[in-house]
C-alpha positions as CSV (number, residue, x, y, z in Angstrom):
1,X,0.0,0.0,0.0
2,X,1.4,3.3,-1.2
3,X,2.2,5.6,1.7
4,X,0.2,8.9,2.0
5,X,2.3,11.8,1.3
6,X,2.5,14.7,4.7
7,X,3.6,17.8,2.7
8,X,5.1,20.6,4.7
9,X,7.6,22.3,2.2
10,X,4.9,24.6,1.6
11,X,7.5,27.6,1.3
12,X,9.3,25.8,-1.9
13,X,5.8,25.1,-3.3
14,X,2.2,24.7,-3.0
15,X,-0.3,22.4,-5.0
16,X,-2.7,23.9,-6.9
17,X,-6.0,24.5,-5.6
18,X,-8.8,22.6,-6.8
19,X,-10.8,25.6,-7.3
20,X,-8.2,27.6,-9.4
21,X,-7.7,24.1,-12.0
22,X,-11.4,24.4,-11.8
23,X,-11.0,28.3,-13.1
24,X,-7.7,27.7,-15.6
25,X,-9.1,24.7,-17.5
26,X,-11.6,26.5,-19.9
27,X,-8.8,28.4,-21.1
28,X,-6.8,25.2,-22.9
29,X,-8.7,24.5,-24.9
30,X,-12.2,26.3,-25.1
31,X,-11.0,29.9,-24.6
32,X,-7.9,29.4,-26.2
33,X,-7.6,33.0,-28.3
34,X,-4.6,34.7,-28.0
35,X,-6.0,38.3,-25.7
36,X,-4.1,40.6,-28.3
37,X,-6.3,39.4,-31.2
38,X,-8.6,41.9,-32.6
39,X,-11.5,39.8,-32.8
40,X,-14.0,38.8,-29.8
41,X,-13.1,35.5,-29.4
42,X,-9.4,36.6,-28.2
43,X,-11.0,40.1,-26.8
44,X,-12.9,38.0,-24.0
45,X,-10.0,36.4,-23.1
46,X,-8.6,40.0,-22.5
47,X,-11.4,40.9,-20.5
48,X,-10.7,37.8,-18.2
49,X,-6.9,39.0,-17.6
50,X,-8.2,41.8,-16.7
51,X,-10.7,40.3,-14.0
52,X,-7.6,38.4,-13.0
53,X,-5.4,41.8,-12.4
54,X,-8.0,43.0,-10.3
55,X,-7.8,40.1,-8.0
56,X,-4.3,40.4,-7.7
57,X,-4.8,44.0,-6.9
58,X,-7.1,43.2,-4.3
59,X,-5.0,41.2,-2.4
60,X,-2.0,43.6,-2.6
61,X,-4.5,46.0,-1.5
62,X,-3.8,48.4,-4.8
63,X,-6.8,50.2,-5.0
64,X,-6.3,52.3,-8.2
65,X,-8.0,51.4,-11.4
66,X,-7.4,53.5,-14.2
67,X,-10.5,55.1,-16.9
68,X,-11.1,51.9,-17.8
69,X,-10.8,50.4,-14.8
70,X,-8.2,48.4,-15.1
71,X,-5.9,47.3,-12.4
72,X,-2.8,48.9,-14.1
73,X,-0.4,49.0,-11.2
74,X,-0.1,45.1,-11.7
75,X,2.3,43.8,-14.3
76,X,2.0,40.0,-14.9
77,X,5.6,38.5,-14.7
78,X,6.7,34.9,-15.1
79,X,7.9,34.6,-11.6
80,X,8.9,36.0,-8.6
81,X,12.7,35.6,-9.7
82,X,11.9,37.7,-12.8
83,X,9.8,40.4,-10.4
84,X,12.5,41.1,-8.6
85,X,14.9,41.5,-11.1
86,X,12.4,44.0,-13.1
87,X,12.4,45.8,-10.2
88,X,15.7,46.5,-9.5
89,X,16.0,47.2,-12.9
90,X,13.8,49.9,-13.3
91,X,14.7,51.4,-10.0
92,X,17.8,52.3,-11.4
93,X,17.1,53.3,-14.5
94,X,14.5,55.7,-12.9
95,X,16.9,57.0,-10.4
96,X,19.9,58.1,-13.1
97,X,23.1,59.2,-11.4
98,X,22.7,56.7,-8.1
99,X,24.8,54.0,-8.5
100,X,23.7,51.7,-5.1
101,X,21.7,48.8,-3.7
102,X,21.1,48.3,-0.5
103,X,19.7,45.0,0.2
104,X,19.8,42.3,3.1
105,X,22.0,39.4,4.2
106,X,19.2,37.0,4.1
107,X,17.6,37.9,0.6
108,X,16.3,34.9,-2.1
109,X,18.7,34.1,-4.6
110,X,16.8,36.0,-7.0
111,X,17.9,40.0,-5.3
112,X,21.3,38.4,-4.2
113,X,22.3,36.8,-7.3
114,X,21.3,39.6,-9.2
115,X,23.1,42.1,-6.4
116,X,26.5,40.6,-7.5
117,X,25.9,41.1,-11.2
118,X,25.5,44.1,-10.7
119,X,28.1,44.9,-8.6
120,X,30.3,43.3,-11.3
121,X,28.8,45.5,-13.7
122,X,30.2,48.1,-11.8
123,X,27.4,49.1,-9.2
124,X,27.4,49.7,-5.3
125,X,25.7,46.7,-2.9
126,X,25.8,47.0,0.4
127,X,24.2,44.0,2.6
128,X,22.4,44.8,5.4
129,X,23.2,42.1,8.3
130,X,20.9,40.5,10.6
131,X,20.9,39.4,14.3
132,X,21.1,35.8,16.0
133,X,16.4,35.8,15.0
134,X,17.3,37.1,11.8
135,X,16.0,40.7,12.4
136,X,17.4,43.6,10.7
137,X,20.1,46.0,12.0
138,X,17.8,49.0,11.2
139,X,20.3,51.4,12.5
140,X,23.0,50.2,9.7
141,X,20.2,49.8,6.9
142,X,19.7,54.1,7.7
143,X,23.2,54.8,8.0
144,X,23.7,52.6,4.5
145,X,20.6,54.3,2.4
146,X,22.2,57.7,1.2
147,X,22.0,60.1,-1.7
148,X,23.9,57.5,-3.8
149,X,20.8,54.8,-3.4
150,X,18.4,54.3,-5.9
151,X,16.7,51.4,-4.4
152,X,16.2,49.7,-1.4
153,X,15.7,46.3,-1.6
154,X,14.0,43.9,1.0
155,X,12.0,41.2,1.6
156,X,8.8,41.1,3.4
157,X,8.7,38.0,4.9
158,X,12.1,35.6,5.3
159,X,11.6,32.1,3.5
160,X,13.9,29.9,5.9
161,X,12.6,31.7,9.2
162,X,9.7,33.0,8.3
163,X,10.7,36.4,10.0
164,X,9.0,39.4,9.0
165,X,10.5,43.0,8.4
166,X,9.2,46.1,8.7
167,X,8.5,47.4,5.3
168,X,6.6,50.2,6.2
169,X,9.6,51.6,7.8
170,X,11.9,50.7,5.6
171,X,10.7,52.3,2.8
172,X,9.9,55.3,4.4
173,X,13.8,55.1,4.9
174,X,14.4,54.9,1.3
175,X,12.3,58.0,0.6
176,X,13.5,60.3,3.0
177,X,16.5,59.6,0.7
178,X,15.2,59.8,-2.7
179,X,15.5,56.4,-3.0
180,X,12.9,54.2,-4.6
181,X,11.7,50.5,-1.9
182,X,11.1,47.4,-3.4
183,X,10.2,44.0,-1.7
184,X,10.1,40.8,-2.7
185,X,6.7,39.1,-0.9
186,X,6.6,35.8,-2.7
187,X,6.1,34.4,1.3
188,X,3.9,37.0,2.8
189,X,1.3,37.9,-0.1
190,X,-1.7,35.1,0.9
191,X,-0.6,34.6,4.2
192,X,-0.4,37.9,6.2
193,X,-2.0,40.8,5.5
194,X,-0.6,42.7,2.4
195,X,-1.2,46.7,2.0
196,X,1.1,48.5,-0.7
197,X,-0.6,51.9,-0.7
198,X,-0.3,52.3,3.5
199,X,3.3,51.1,3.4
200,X,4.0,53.1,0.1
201,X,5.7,49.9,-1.6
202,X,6.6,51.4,-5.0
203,X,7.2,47.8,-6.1
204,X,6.4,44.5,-5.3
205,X,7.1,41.0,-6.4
206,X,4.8,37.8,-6.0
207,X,4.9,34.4,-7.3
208,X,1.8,32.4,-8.1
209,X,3.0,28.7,-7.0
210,X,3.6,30.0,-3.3
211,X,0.2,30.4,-2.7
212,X,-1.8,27.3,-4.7
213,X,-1.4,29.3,-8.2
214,X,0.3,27.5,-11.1
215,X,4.1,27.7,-11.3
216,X,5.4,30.0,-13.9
217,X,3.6,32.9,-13.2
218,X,4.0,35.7,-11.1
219,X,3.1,39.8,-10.5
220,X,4.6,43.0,-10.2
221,X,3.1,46.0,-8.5
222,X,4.6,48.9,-9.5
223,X,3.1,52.6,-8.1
224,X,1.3,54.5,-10.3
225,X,3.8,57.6,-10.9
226,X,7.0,55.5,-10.8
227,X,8.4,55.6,-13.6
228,X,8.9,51.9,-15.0
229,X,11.4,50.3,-18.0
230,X,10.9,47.1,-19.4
231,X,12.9,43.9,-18.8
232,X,11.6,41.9,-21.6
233,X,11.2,43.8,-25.1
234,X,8.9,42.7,-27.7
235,X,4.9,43.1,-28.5
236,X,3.0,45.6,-27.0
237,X,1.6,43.2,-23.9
238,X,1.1,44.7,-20.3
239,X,0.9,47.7,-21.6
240,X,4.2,47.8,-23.2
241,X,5.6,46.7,-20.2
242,X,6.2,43.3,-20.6
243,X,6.5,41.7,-24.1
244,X,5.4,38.2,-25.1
245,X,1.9,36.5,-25.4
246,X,0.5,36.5,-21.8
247,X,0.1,32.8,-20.1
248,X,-3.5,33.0,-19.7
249,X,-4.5,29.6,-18.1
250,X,-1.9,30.6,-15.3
251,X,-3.2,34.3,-15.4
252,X,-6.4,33.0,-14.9
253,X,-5.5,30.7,-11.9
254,X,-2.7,33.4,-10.3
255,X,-6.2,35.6,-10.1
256,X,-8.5,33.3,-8.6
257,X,-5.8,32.0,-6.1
258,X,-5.6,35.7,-5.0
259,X,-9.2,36.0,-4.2
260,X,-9.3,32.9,-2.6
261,X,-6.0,33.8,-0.7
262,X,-7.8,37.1,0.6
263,X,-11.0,35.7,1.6
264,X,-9.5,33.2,4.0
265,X,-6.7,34.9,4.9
266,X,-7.2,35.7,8.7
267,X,-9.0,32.2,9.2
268,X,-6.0,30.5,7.6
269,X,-3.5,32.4,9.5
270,X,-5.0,31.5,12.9
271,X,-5.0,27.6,12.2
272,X,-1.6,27.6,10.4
273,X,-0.4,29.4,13.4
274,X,-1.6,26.8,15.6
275,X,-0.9,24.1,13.6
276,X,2.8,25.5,13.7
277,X,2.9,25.9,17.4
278,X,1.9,22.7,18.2
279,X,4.4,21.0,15.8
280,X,7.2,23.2,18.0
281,X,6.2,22.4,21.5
282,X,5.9,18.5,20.7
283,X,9.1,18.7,18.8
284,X,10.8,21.2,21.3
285,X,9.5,19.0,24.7
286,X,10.3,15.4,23.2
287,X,13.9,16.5,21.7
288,X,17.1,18.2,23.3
289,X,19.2,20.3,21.8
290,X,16.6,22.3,19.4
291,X,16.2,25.2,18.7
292,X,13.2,27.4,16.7
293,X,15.1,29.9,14.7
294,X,14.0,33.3,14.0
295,X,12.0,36.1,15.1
296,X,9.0,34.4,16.9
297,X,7.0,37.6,17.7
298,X,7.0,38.6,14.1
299,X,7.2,35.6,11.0
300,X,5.1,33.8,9.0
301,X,2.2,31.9,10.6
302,X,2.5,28.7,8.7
303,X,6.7,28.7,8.9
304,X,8.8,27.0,11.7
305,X,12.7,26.5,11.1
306,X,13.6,24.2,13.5
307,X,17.8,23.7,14.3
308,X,18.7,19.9,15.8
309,X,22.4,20.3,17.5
310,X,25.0,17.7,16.6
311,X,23.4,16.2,13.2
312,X,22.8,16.8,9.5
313,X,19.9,18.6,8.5
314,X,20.1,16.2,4.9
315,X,19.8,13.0,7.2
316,X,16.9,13.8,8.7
317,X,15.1,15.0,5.5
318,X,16.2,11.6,4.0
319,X,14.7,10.2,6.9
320,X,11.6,11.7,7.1
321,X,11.2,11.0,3.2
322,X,10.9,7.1,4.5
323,X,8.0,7.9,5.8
324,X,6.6,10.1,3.2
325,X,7.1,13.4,5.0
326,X,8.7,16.1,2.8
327,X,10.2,19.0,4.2
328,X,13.7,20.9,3.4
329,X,16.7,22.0,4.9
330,X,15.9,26.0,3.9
331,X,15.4,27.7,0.7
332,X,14.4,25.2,-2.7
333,X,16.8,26.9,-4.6
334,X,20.1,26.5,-2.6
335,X,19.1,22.5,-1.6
336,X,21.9,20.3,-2.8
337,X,24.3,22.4,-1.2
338,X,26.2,20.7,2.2
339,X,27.1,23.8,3.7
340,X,24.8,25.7,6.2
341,X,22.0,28.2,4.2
342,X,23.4,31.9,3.6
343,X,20.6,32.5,5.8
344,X,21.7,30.5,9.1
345,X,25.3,31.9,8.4
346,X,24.2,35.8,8.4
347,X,22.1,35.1,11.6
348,X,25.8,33.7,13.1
349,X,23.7,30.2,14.1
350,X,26.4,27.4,15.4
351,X,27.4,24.9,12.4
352,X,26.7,22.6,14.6
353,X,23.0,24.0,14.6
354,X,22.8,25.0,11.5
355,X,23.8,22.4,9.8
356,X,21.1,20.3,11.5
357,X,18.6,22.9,10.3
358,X,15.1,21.7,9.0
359,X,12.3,24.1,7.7
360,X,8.6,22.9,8.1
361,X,6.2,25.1,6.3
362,X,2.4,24.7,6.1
363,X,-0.7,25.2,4.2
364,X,-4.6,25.3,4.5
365,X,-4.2,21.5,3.4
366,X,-2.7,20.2,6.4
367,X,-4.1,18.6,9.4
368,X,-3.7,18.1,13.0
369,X,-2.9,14.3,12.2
370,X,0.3,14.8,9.9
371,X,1.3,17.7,12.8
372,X,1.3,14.3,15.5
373,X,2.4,12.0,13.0
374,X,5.9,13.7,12.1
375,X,6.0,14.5,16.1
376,X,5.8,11.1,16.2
377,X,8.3,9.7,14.1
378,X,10.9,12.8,14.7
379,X,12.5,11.8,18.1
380,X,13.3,8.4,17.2
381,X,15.1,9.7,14.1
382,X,17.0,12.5,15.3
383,X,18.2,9.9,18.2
384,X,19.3,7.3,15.8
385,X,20.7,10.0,14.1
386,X,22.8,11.6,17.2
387,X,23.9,7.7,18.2
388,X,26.1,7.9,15.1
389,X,27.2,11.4,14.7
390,X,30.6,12.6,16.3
391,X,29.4,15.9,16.6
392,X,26.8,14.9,18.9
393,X,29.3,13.2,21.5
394,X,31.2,15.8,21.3
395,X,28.6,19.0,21.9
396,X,25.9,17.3,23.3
C-alpha cells in the first residue's frame, strides 16, 4: 500500500488548488484565443486578464484602477525571480546618477544573485546584516541608504525563518532619501495581510505557486507615478511593459488563487499558526538540543525552522522522506548544497545548529494528524541520528 504523502515544504511550493484548476481549464482548450487578437473570441479572453489583475490588486490592497478600470499598477511576470529582477531594474534606471543597492543578508537568490551582477557590472551593494532571530540592523540599513541609493531592496517576509520585516519603515527610509523600496513578498502575499498603498511599496514581487497558483507565473506591483522600464522587449503586452503572449490559463488561476487567498486569509492564519505551534512544542518537549530559529513575535504563521544540535539537516530529511514526510533544509533553490543556508550563516547560528537545520512550512491542506504524526516519528530519528554522529558526542 502506497504511503500517504505529509507535505510541509509549503514555502518551496504549493499544490494547486482545486478551485483555481477548476478556473484555468476553460482556457486550454475552449477559450484558447490569444487576448491581443482583434476579434471577440481573443477580446474575451482579454477581459478575463483583466478580472484576473484585479484580483491580484485586491489582495495587494492596490486600490487604483485607471478610466477603464483596469488594475494597471499590476504587471504579470513569469515569476517571482523575474519580479525582482524587473524591479531592480527599473529602480535604477528611474533613479539616473545613483549607482547603489542596498539589500539584506538573508535575501532569495533571486535580489542576491542579481546584487552581485551588478556589482560586477560596476554598481554599489551594500548588505544589510541580521541578528542571531534574523531581524534587521535597522540602524546600519539608515546609515547605508544615502544620496547615492536608488533602491532599497528587501524582503517582506524571510523564507527559511519565516521572520517578517518592517517594510513600512523601511521604505519610508528609502524615501527620506530619494530612494525608490522594493520588496520581494513571494512568502507574505496570501498569508499575512498585504497593504502596498499604507506602506507606500513602490514595487512589489509575487509568485503564483507559493500560494496554490500554477508555477510560472508571477506579478509585479509597480506605483502609479514611478516611472517603470521594461525587462523583456517585444509586442506591445502589459501595456508595453512586458513583451510576449501573456500565459493566460496561469493568469487566470494566479487571479483566482488571489481571491481565494484574501478571503481566508485571517481564518487561515489563525489555524496555520496553531498548527505551527503545536508542531514546535511536541518537537521542542520530546527532543534536546533544538532550537526554533527566527523572530518568533513577528514571521510567518505557517513557517517553523527548526535547528537539531549535533546532526545533519540532509539525514533527517532523508529520513523523514521514508516515511513520506517532505520537508527541506531551507530555501528550494540553494538544496543540494552541504554547507549551512546563507541564511543560518548571516544570523551567526552554530554549524553545529545549523547544519542540523530543518524548515517545516504549512498550508490550509494540512491537518492536525500529519502535525502528530511527524511528532511522532521525529524523536526516534534525530536519536538514531545523534547515536552515530561525532558531533553529537562531542557537543551534546
Amino acid at each position: 500500500m502506497e504511503q500517504p504523502v505529509i507535505y510541509l515544504d509549503n514555502n518551496a511550493t504549493t499544490r494547486v488548488a482545486p478551485e483555481v484548476l477548476e478556473a484555468m481549464l476553460p482556457y486550454f482548450c475552449e477559450r484558447y484565443g490569444n487576448p491581443s487578437s482583434i476579434h471577440t473570441f481573443g477580446g474575451s479572453v482579454a477581459d478575463d486578464i483583466e478580472q484576473a489583475r484585479c484580483r491580484v490588486a485586491d489582495l495587494l490592497g492596490a486600490s487604483f484602477r485607471d478610466r477603464d478600470g483596469i488594475a494597471s499598477e499590476i504587471i504579470f511576470t513569469s515569476c517571482g525571480t523575474e519580479g525582482d529582477n524587473a524591479a531592480i531594474n527599473a529602480a535604477f534606471n528611474a533613479r539616473p546618477g545613483r549607482n547603489k543597492l542596498v539589500t539584506t543578508a538573508v535575501e532569495h537568490p533571486a535580489v542576491l544573485a542579481y546584487a552581485k551582477e551588478l556589482e560586477r557590472l560596476g554598481r554599489e551593494v551594500v548588505l544589510v546584516p541580521v541578528d542571531g532571530r534574523g531581524r534587521l540592523d535597522m540602524d546600519f540599513l539608515k546609515a547605508a541608504v544615502d544620496e547615492n541609493t536608488a533602491v532599497v531592496s528587501a524582503m517582506w517576509a524571510n523564507n527559511e525563518t519565516g521572520t517578517v520585516f518592517p517594510v513600512g519603515e523601511i521604505a519610508k527610509i528609502a524615501h527620506a532619501a530619494g530612494a525608490l523600496f522594493h520588496t520581494d513578498a513571494v512568502q507574505a502575499a496570501g498569508k499575512v495581510p498585504v497593504d502596498v498603498e499604507a506602506l507606500e511599496i513602490d514595487f512589489l514581487s509575487i509568485s503564483g505557486h507559493k500560494l496554490h497558483a500554477p508555477k510560472g507565473v508571477g506579478a509585479l506591483y509597480v506605483r502609479r507615478g514611478v516611472r517603470f522600464s521594461r525587462l523583456l522587449f517585444g509586442g506591445h503586452q502589459e501595456k508595453g511593459r512586458r513583451g510576449g503572449t501573456e500565459n493566460v490559463t496561469s493568469v487566470i488561476g494566479l487571479g483566482k488563487a488571489c481571491e481565494m487567498a484574501l478571503a481566508s486569509l485571517e481564518k487561515d492564519a489563525a489555524r496555520l499558526a496553531e498548527l505551527r505551534g503545536r508542531l514546535e512544542e511536541k518537537i521542542t518537549s520530546a527532543i534536546p538540543g533544538t532550537h526554533v530559529n527566527g523572530d518568533l513575535e513577528n514571521r510567518l504563521p505557517n513557517t517553523s525552522s527548526i535547528s537539531f544540535d549535533g546532526i545533519e539537516g540532509e539525514s533527517i530529511l532523508m529520513m523523514l522522506n521514508m516515511y513520506g514526510i517532505c520537508a527541506s533544509s531551507g530555501s528550494a533553490c540553494t538544496t543540494g548544497s552541504l554547507e549551512p543556508s546563507h541564511v543560518m550563516r548571516a544570523m551567526g547560528i552554530p554549524y553545529t545548529s545549523a547544519h542540523g537545520t530543518v524548515r517545516f512550512s504549512l498550508s490550509c491542506y494540512n491537518t492536525a494528524e500529519e502535525i502528530d504524526k511527524v511528532a511522532e516519528v521525529l524523536p526516534p530519528i534525530i536519536a538514531r541520528l545523534r547515536s552515530i554522529s561525532p558531533f553529537w558526542e562531542e557537543n551534546k
